[in-house]
C-alpha positions in Angstrom: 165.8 -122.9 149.7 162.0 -122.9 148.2 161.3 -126.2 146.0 157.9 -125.6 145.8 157.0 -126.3 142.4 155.2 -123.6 140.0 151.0 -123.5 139.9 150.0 -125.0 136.2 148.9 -122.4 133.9 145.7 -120.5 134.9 142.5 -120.5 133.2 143.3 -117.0 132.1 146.6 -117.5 131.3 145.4 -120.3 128.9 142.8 -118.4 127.6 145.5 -115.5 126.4 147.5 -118.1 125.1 144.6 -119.1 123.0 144.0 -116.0 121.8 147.5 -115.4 120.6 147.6 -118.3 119.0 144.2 -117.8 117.3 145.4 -114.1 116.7 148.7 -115.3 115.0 146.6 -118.2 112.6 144.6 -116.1 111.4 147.0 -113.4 110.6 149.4 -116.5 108.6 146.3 -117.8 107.1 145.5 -115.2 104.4 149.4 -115.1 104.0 149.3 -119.1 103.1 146.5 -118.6 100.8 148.0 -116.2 98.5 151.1 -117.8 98.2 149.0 -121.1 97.1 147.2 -118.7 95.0 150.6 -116.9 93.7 151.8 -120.7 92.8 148.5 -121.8 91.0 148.8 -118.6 89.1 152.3 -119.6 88.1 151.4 -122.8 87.1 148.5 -121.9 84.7 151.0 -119.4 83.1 153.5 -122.5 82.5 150.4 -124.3 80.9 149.6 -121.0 78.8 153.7 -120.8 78.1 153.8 -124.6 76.8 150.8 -124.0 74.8 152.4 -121.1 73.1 155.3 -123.0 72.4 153.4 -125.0 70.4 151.8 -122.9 68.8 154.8 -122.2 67.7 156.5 -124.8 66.5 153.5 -126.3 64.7 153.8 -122.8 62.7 157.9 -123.6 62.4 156.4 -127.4 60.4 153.2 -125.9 58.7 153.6 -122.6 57.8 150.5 -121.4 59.4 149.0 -121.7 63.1 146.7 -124.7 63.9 143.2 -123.5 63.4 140.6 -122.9 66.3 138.6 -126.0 65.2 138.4 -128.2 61.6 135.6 -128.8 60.2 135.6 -130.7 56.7 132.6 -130.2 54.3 130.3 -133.4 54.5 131.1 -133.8 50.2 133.0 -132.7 47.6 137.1 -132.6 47.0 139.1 -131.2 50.5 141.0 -128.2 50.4 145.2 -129.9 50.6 144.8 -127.5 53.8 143.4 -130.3 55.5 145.6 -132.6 54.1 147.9 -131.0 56.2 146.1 -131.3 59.1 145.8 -135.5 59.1 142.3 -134.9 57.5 141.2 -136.9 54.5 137.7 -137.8 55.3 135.0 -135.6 54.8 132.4 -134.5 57.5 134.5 -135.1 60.2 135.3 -131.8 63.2 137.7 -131.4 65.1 139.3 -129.2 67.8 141.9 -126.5 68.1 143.9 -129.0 70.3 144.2 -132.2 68.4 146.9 -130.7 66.6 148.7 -129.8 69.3 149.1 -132.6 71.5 152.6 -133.9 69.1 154.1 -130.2 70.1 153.1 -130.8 74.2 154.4 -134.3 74.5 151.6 -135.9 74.5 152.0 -137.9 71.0 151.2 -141.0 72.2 147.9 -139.6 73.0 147.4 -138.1 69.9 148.5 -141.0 67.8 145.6 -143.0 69.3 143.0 -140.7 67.7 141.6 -141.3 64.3 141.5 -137.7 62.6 139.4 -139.2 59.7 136.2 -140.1 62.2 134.3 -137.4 64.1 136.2 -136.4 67.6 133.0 -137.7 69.1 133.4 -141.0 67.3 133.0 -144.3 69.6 136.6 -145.0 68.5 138.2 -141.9 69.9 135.9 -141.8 73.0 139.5 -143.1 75.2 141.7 -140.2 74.3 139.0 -137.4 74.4 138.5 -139.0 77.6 141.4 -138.6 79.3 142.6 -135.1 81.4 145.5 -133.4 79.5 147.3 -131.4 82.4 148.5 -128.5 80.1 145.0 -127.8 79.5 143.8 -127.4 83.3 144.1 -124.7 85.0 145.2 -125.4 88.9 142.9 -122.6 90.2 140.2 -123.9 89.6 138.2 -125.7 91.7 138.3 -129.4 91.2 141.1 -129.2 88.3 141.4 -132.4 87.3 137.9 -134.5 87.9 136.0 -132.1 85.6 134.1 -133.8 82.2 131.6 -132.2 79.9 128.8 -134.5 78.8 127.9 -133.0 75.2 125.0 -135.2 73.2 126.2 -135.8 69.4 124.3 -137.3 66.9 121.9 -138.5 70.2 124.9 -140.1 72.2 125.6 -138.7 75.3 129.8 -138.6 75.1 132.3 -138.2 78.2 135.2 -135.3 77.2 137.8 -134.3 79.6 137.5 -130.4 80.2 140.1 -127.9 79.0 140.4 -124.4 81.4 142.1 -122.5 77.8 140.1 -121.9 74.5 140.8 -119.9 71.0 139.5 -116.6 71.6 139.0 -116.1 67.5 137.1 -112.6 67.0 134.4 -110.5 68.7 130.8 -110.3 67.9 129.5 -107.1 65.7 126.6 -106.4 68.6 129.1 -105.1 70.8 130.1 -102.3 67.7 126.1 -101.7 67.0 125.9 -100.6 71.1 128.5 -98.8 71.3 130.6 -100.8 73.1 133.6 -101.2 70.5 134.9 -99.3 67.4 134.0 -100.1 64.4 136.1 -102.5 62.3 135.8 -103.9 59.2 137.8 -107.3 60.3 137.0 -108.6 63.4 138.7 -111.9 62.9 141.3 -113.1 65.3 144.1 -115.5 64.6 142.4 -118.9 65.5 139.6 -119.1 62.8 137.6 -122.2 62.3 138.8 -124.0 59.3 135.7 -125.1 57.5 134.3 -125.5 53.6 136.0 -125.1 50.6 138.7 -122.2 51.4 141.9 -122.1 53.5 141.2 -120.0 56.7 144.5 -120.8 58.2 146.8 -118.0 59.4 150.3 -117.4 58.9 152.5 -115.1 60.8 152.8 -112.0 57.7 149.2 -111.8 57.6 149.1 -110.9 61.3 149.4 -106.9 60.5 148.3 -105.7 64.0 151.4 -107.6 65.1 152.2 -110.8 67.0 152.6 -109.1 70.0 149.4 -107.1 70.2 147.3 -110.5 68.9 145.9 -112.9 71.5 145.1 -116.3 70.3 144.1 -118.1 73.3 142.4 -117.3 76.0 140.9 -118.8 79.7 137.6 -119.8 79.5 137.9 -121.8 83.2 135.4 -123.7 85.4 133.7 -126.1 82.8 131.3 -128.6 82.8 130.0 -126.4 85.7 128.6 -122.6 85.0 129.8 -119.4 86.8 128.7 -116.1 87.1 130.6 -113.9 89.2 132.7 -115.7 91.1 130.1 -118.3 92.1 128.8 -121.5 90.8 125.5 -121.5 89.4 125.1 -125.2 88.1 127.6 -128.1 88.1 126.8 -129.3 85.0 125.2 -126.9 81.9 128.6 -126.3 80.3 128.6 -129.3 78.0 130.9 -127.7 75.2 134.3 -127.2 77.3 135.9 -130.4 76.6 139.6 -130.0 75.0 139.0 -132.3 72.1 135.4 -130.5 71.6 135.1 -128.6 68.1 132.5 -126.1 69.9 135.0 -125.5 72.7 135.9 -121.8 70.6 134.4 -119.0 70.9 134.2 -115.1 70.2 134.0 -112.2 72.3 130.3 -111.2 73.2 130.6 -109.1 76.1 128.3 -109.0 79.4 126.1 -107.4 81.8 128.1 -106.5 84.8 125.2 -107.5 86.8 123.9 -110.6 84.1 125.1 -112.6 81.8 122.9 -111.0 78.8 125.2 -109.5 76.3 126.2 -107.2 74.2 127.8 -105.6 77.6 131.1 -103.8 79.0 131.9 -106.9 80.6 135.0 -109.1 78.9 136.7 -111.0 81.7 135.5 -113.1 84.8 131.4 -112.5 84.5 130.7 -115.6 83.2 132.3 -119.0 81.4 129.7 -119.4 78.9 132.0 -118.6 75.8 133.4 -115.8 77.4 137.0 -115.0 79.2 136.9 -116.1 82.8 139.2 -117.4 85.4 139.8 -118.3 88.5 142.4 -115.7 89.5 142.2 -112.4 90.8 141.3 -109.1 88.7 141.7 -110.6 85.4 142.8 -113.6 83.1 145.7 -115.1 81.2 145.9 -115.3 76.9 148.2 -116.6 74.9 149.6 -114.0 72.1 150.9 -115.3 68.7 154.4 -114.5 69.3 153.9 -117.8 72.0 153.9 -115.2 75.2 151.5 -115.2 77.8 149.9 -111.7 79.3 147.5 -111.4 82.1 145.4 -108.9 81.0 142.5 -107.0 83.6 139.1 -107.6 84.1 139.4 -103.6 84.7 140.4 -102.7 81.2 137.9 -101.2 78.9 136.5 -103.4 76.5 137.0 -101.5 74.2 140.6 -101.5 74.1 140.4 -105.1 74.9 139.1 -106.2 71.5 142.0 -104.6 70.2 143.8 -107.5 71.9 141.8 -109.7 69.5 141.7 -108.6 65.8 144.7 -110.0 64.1 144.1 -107.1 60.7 141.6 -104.7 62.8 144.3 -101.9 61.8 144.1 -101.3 65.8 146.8 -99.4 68.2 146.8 -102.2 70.9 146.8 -100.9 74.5 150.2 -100.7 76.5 149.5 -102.0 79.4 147.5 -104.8 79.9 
């Protein structure tokens, strides 16, 4: 009988091992990163979802959906549409989010803010502070220690970033090169509410449809600045903070190859007031019937400000 015990692996041997092994990893890890990716994905729709649900039910107490930003005149008698807002003060701004935080269960925060001082005030410098999960995106890099450093009134203030913004209209340039149809309103559902008129929007004046009409839209990656897909400075984007009344913007359009506008360009170029995301192809919007839609960075911009106008009198696109 042979006891003689088996040689140890040979170098060879090993070195096959190895390469399966190495073969194998790298074969899993692309695998591991799309899943992450697929569940990120998810989780910024859930955000979008929540956020559309409030929407939603602020309409269902209001009558109207919470405006893109408030800004009271600095004199005169207010409008009683601020009244409904928790505004009674005049001169103060505030932004598109503020008036949602009761709707994402995040009242305590909200009843810590003082709606009749500037959101920048010293007094509400602890809640505009302070990261609100629903309005981060997971995707992006470093999702929760982002802040934007805006100066107001010559103080330098600390905001907690928001990855979502109210997408409210799209700018006439891209009509004038050719870029979009011409329409008479280019208003979208979120309008600034500011002066002496109500600018808030109510569900029956939404003629294009609820369904066809984005409201919100990513606008991911702030304080820092991106231009396709890579990080140009960590700190110029000083207006992306969720309590921010700057934070909304309109539709401009891009350079495929720059960041000038009027251009074809309306998703993932750049996150200086435009759509941009983290995720693949294209980027998530909230619609005014509360659903969410991840709409391509492929799709002509043309049909995409479609998306946009809330009485453009536009056939929306199909498919998204």
């Amino acid at each position: 009988m042979n006891n003689k015990a088996r040689a140890a692996f040979t170098l060879i041997e090993l070195l096959v091992v190895i390469a399966i092994i190495a073969i194998l990893i790298g074969l899993l890890l692309p695998a591991v990163q799309k899943v992450r990716e697929a569940s990120a994905r998810l989780s910024c729709q859930n955000n979008l979802k929540q956020i559309g649900l409030a929407y939603q039910n602020f309409h269902t107490q209001h009558g109207f959906f919470s405006p893109g930003a408030a800004r009271s005149p600095a004199t005169g008698v207010l409008n009683p549409v601020y009244g409904k807002l928790g505004i009674s003060a005049n001169g103060v701004n505030h932004s598109w989010a503020i008036f949602l935080l009761p709707y994402l269960e995040q009242g305590n925060l909200y009843s810590q803010y003082n709606m009749n001082l500037n959101w920048a005030a010293p007094a509400n410098a602890t809640v505009i502070g302070t990261p609100v999960k629903a309005f981060l995106c997971p995707t992006v890099p470093d999702p929760t220690n982002r802040f934007c450093s805006p100066t107001i009134n010559g103080v330098v203030v600390k905001a907690a970033s928001s990855d979502y913004a109210p997408n409210n209209a799209y700018d006439v340039g891209l009509e004038t090169a050719g870029y979009a149809d011409v329409c008479v309103l280019r208003d979208g559902v979120s309008k600034v509410q500011s002066g002496t008129t109500s600018t808030v929007v109510s569900i029956p004046e939404i003629t294009d449809g609820t369904s066809n009409t984005l409201m919100l839209s990513e606008d991911a990656g702030r304080p820092q600045s991106w231009q396709f897909g890579k990080m140009s400075s960590a700190t110029s984007g000083s207006d992306g903070g969720w309590a921010d009344d700057n934070v909304e913007y309109i539709v401009h359009g891009s350079l495929t190859t720059a960041t000038t506008n009027p251009g074809p360009c309306h998703t993932n170029c750049h996150n200086g007031n435009e759509v941009y995301s983290f995720h693949g192809g294209g980027a998530n919007h909230v619609f005014a019937d509360g659903s969410v839609h991840f709409i391509t960075a492929a799709m002509d911009i043309r049909l995409f400000v479609k998306f946009v106008t809330m009485r453009g009198g536009d056939i929306a696109p199909s498919g998204y």
